[in-house]
C-alpha positions in Angstrom: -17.7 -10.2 -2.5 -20.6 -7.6 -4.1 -22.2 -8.0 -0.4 -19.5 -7.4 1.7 -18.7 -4.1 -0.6 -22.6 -3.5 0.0 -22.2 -3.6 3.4 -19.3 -1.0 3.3 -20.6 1.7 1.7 -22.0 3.0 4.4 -18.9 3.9 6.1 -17.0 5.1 3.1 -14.6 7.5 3.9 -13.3 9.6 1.2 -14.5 7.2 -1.1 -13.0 4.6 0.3 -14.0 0.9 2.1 -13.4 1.3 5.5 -11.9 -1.7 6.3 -10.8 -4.3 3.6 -10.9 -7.7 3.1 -7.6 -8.0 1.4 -4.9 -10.7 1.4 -1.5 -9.9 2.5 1.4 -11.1 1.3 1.6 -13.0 4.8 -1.5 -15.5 3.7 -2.4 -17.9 0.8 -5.3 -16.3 -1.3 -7.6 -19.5 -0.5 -6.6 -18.8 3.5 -10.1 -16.9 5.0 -11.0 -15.6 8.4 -14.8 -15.8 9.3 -17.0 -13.1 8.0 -19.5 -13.3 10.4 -17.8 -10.0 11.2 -19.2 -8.3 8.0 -22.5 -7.1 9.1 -21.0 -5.6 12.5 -19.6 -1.8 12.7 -16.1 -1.0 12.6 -14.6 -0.6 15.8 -12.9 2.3 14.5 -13.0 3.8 11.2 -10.5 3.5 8.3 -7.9 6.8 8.1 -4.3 7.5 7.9 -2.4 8.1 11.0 -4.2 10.8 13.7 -1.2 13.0 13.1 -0.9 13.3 9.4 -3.8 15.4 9.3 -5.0 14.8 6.1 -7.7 15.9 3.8 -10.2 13.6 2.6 -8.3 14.3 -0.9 -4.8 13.9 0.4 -6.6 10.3 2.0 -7.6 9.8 -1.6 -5.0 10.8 -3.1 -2.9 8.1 -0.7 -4.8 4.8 -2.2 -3.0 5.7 -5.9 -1.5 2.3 -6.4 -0.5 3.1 -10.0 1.4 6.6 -8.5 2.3 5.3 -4.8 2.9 8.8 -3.4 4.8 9.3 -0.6 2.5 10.8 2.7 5.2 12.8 5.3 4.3 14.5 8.0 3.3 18.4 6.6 6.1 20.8 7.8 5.0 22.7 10.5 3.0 19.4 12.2 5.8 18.4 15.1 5.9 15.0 16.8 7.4 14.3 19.8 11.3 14.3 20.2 11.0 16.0 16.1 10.6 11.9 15.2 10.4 11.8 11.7 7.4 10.0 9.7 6.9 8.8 6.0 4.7 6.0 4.4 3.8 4.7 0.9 0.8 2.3 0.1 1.3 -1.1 -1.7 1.9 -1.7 -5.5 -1.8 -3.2 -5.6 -2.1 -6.3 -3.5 -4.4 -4.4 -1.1 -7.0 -1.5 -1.8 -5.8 0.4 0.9 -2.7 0.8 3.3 -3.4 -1.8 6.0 -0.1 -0.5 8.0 -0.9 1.7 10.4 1.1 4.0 13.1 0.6 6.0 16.3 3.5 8.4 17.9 2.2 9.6 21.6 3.4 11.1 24.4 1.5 10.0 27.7 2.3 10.6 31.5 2.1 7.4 34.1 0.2 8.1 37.2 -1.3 5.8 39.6 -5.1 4.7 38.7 -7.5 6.5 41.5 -10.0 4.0 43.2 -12.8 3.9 40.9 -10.8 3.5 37.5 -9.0 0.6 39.2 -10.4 -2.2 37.4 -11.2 -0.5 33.4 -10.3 -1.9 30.8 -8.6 1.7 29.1 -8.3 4.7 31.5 -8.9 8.0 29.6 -5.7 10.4 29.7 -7.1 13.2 31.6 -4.6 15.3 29.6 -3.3 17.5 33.2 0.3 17.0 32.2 1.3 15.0 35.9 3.0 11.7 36.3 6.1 9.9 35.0 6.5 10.7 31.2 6.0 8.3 28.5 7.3 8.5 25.2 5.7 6.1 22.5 6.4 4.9 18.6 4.3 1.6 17.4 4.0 0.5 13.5 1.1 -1.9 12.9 1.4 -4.2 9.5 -1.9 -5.5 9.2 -3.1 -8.3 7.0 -6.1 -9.5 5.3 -7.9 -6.0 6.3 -6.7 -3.4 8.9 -9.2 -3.6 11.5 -7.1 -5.0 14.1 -3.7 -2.8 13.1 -6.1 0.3 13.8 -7.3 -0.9 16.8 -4.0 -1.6 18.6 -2.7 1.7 16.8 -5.4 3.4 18.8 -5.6 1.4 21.9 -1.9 -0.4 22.5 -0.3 2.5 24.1 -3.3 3.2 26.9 -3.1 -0.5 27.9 0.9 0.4 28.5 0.4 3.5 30.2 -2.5 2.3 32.4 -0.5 -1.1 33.1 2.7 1.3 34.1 0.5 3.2 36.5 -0.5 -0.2 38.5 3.7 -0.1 39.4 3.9 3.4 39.5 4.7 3.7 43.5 7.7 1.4 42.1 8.5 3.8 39.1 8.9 6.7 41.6 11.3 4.6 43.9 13.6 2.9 41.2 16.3 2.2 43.2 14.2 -0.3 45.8 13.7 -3.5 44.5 10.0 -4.1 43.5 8.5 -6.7 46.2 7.1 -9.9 45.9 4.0 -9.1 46.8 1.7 -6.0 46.5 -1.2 -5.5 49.1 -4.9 -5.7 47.3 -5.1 -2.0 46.8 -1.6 -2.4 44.6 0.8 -1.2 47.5 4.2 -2.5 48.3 3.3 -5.5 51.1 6.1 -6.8 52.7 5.7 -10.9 53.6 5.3 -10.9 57.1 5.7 -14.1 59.2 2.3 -15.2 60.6 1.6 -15.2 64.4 2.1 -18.6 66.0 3.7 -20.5 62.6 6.0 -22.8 62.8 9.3 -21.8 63.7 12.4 -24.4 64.3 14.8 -22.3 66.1 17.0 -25.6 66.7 17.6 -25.7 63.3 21.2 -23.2 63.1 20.2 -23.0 58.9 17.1 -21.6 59.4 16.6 -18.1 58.3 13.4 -16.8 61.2 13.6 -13.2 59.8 11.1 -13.1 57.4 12.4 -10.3 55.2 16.2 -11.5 54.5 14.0 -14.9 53.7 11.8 -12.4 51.1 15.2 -10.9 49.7 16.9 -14.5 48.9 14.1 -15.5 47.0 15.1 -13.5 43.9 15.8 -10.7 42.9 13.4 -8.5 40.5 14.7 -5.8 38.4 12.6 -3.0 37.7 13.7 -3.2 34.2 12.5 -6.6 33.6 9.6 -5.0 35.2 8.3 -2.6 32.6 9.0 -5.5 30.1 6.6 -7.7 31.7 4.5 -4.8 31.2 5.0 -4.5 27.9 4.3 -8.5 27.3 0.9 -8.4 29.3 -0.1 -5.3 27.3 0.8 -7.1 24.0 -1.6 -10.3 25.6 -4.3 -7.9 27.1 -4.7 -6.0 23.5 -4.5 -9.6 21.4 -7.7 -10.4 24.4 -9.8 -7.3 23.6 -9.5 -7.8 20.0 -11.0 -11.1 20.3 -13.5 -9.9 23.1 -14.5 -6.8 20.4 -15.2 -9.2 17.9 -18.6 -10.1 19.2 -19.6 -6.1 18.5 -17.6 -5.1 16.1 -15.8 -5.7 12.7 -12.3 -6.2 13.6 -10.8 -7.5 10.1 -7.4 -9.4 10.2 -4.4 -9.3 12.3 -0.9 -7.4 12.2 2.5 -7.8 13.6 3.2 -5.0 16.5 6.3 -3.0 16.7 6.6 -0.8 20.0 9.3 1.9 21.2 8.8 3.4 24.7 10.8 5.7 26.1 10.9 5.5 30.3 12.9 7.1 32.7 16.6 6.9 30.5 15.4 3.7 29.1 14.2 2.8 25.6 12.4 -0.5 25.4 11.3 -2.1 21.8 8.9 -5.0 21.9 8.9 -6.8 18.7 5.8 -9.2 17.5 6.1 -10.3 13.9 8.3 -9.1 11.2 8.5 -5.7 11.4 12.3 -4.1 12.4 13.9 -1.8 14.2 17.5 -0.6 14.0 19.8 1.6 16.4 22.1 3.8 14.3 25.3 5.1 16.7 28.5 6.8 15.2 27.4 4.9 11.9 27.3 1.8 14.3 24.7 -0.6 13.8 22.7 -2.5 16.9 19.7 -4.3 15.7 16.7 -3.8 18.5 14.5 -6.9 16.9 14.7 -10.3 15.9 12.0 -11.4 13.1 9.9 -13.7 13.5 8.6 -16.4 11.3 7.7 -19.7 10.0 11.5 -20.2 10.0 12.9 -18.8 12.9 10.3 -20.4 14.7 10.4 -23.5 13.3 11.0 -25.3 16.6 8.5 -23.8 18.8 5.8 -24.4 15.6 6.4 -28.1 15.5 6.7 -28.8 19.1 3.1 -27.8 19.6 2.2 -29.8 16.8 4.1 -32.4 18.4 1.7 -31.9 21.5 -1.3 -30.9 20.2 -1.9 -33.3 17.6 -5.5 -32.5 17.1 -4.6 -28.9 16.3 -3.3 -29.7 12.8 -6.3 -31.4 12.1 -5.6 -34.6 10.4 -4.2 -32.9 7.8 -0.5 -31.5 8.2 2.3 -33.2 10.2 5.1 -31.4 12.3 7.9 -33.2 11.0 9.5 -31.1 7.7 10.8 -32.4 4.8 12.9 -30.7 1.9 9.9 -30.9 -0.3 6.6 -32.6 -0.3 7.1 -36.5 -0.6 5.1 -38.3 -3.1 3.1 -41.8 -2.4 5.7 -43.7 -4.2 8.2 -43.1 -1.6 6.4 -44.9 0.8 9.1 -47.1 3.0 12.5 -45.2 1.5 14.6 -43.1 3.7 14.6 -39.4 3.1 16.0 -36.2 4.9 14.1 -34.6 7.9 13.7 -32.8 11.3 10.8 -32.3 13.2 11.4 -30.4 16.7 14.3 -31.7 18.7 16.5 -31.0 15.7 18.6 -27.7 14.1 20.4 -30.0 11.9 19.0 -33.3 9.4 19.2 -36.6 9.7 17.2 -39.8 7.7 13.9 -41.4 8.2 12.0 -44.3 6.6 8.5 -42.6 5.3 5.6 -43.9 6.7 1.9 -43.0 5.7 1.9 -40.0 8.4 4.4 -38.4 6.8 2.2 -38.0 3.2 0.4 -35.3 5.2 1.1 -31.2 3.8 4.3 -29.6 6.7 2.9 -27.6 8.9 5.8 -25.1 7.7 6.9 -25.2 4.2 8.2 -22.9 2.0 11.8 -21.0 2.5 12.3 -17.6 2.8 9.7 -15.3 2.5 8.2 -18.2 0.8 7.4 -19.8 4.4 4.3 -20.1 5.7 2.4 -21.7 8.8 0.0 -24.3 7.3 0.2 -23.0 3.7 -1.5 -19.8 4.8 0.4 -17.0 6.6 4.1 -15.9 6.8 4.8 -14.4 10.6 4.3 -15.9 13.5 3.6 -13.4 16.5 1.2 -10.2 15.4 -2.5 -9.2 16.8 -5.7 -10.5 16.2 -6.1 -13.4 13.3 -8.4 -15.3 15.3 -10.8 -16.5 13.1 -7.8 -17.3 10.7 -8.4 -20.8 9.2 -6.9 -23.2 6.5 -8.6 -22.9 3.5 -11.5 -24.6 3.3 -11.5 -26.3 6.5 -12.1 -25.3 10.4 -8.1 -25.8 11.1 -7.7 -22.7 13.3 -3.9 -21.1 13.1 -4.0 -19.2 16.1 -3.3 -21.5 18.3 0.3 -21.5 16.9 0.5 -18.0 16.5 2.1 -15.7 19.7 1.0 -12.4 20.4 4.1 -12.3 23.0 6.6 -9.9 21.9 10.3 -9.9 22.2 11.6 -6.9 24.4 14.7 -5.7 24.1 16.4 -2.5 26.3 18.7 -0.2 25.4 19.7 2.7 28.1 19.9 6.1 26.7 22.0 7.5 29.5 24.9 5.7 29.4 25.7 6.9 25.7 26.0 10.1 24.3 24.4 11.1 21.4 24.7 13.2 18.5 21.8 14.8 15.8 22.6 12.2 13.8 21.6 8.8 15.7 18.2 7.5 15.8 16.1 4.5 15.8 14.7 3.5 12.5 11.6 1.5 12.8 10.0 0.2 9.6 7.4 -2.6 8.8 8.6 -5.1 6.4 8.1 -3.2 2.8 11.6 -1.8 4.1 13.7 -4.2 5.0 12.4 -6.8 1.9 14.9 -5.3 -0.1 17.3 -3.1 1.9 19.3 -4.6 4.7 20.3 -3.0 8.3 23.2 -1.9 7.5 22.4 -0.3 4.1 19.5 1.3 5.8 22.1 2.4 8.1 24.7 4.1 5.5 21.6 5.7 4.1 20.2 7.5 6.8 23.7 9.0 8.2 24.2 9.6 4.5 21.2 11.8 4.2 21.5 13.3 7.6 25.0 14.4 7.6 23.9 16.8 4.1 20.9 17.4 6.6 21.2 21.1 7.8 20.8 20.1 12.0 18.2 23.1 13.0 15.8 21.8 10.2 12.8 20.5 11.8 12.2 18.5 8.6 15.5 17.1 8.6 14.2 13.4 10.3 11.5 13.4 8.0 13.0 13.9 5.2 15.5 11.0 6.0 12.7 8.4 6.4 11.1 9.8 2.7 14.4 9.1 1.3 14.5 5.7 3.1 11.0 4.9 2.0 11.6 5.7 -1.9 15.0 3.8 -1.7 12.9 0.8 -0.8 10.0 1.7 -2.9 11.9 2.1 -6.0 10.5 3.7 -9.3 8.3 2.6 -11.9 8.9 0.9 -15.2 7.5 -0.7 -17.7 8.3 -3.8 -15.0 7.0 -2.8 -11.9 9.0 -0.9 -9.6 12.2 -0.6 -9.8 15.6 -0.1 -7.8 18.5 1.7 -9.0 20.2 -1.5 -9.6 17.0 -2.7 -11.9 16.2 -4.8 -8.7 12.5 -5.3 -8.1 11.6 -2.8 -5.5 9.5 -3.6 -2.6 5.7 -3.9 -3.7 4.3 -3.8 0.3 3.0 -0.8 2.3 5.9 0.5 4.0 6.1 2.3 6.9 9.2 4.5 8.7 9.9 6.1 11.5 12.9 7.9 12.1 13.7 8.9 15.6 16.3 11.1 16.8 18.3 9.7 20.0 19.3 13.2 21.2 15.5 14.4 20.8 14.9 13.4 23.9 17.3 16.0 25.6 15.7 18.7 23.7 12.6 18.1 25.7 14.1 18.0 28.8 
């Protein structure tokens, strides 16, 4: 440990390691990623969020474990659509916040000849194109390294991978073709001089686009979320690729908002959570996901991949771990055909540790990490052995869409996006009552008024401290995790129009 703090101190910002080599709630303290990593350069240096602006001594000031002060955006600093921002750092299970977050506003234009095949266009800042409006909460684990890289990066890859369909953006009410040209035009199939044609057939369909238009039709919805899923894969991909240069520590789970053309679309991979609040009405935008909810997918690669759990776990589950003596009785299980239980007779196979065990927030993937989908994690092993995890973990995010212009909206809906320090101890729909709560005693011209709400979500969650760690009102133990909230007005939009 003494040499890896040796080989920070040369990047010390504020004091401070740059990136740390912390366990997260998500992972056993004897799980371990490689640290080959630890004589490498960051890829980008440790800080809050761009747009908190903060001193070295308010960046100080934000590691206080023992204090946990809440860091808002300063009045004065604006964000786009008056999106509200607060954050808190961990009771002590990490030396610094490993959440991190990024709020941007970016136009989509189509990439010119000779940025066609880059990895990250540059924004050249002119203003032109389709606007984009992104929100994305990183919660990294075991370091930060890779929740600052896609805080940085994620939203480029989005934008650039937008302006590859950009002809298509700017004719939404075509359907997108099957095929582009090479240089990323529309190309229309055409039927090939001299092929086969069987005009004595009466089913035959010779017009070769009515044939194109029965194959299936491609909404351009459904096309910005397969952007949003290659983005996800392409960012997990130069993580890995980055490696080899830099020191990328960890992983996180990614939570995305972007805001296109009337459209808001959330991509989801991990834990993290995001809410719509409507007339008090809740509409969860996120499913979590886990060691539990995806049990099934978990142990049917275990199921095909046999030398992935390395001799070591099996992929059937058990209600607890089953001792030698058991050998030949018949005891609950399901492995991944089943939601329900049925009985088994125990064989030798089955004295091996579940690939998932644990309930709850208990759960974890090979007795070493609690979510399922995130960023980065790939040198992730099982504690002392070379059992990899990532191959069971999914960097694929769920998107879900919800279209802004067929509701109306008041000042008082928004979209609440939190990592998971919120929603350990608070659920949607308290989260809910809160912030209407607070915004309806919310004067509506304060330009404040959004980030105030997500302080007063934040401490709600965060608690107080007493003599037994931090508290709720109730005397419920308050949520020990960085936490992380945006609050983000639904009408804002309009007021940038």
């Amino acid at each position: 440990m003494m040499s890896k703090v040796k080989n920070a101190m040369s990047t010390l910002v504020g004091g401070m390691l740059p990136h740390g080599h912390h366990h997260h709630h998500n992972h056993h303290p004897g799980g371990g990623h490689g640290c080959d990593g630890d004589s490498l350069p960051p890829r980008f240096p440790y800080g809050r969020p761009d747009f908190l602006d903060l001193t070295p001594e308010l960046l100080q000031y934000s590691t206080e474990h023992a204090a946990r002060p809440v860091i808002t955006l300063k009045r004065g600093s604006r964000l786009s659509w008056r999106t509200g921002y607060a954050e808190v750092i961990n009771a002590g299970k990490s030396m610094l916040n490993e959440d991190q977050a990024s709020c941007e506003k970016l136009f989509v234009k189509k990439p010119n000849g000779k940025h066609r095949n880059s990895t990250v266009l540059e924004d050249n800042g002119d203003g032109t194109g389709i606007p984009l409006h992104f929100w994305g909460i990183f919660d990294g684990h075991a370091g930060s390294g890779a929740a600052i890289m896609a805080s940085k990066l994620l939203h480029r890859l989005i934008a650039d991978r937008l302006g590859e369909i950009c002809h298509l953006l700017e004719n939404p009410t075509s359907a997108p073709p099957i095929c582009l040209a090479k240089n990323g035009s529309p190309f229309q199939a055409e039927a090939k001089k001299g092929a086969a044609q069987e005009p004595d057939d009466p089913e035959a369909i010779s017009d070769s686009t009515v044939r194109f238009h029965m194959e299936k039709v491609v909404s351009l919805e459904s096309l910005v979320m397969g952007v949003l899923e290659t983005a996800f894969k392409q960012m997990d991909d130069l993580i890995e690729k980055e490696k080899a240069s830099y020191a990328i520590s960890g992983g996180c789970c990614a939570l995305a908002a972007i805001h296109l053309m009337g459209k808001l679309y959330v991509a989801n991979a991990g834990d993290s959570r995001a809410i719509i609040v409507r007339n008090n009405e809740v509409i969860p935008m996120t499913n979590e996901f886990t060691p539990e909810s995806e049990r099934q997918r978990l142990q049917y690669l275990g199921f095909l991949r046999p030398e992935l759990l390395g001799n070591e776990f099996t992929h059937i589950e058990f209600p607890r771990r089953i001792q030698h003596s058991e050998l030949g009785k018949k005891m609950l299980y399901r492995d991944h055909t089943m939601t329900g239980w049925a009985y088994k007779t125990i064989v030798e196979d089955d004295l091996k540790f579940p690939l998932i065990y644990g309930e709850g927030k208990k759960a974890r993937v090979m007795a070493t990490i609690g979510v399922t989908r995130g960023l980065g994690d790939h040198d992730l092993k099982v504690y002392n052995s070379n059992i990899y995890i990532k191959p069971f973990l999914s960097c694929v995010p769920e998107v879900k869409v919800y279209n802004m212009d067929e509701n109306k909206h008041g000042p008082d809906d928004v979209l609440v996006m939190g990592t998971d320090g919120l929603w350990d101890v608070t659920t949607d729909r308290e989260v809910a009552d809160a912030v209407s709560a607070y915004l309806s005693c919310c004067d509506p011209s304060d330009p404040m008024r959004y980030t105030l709400a997500a302080q007063d979500l934040l401490m709600r969650s965060r608690g107080v401290p007493k003599e037994r760690g931090w508290r709720l009102p109730n005397d419920r133990l308050g949520s020990g995790d960085d936490i992380t909230v945006f609050v983000i007005p639904l009408a804002g939009h309009e007021s940038e129009t």
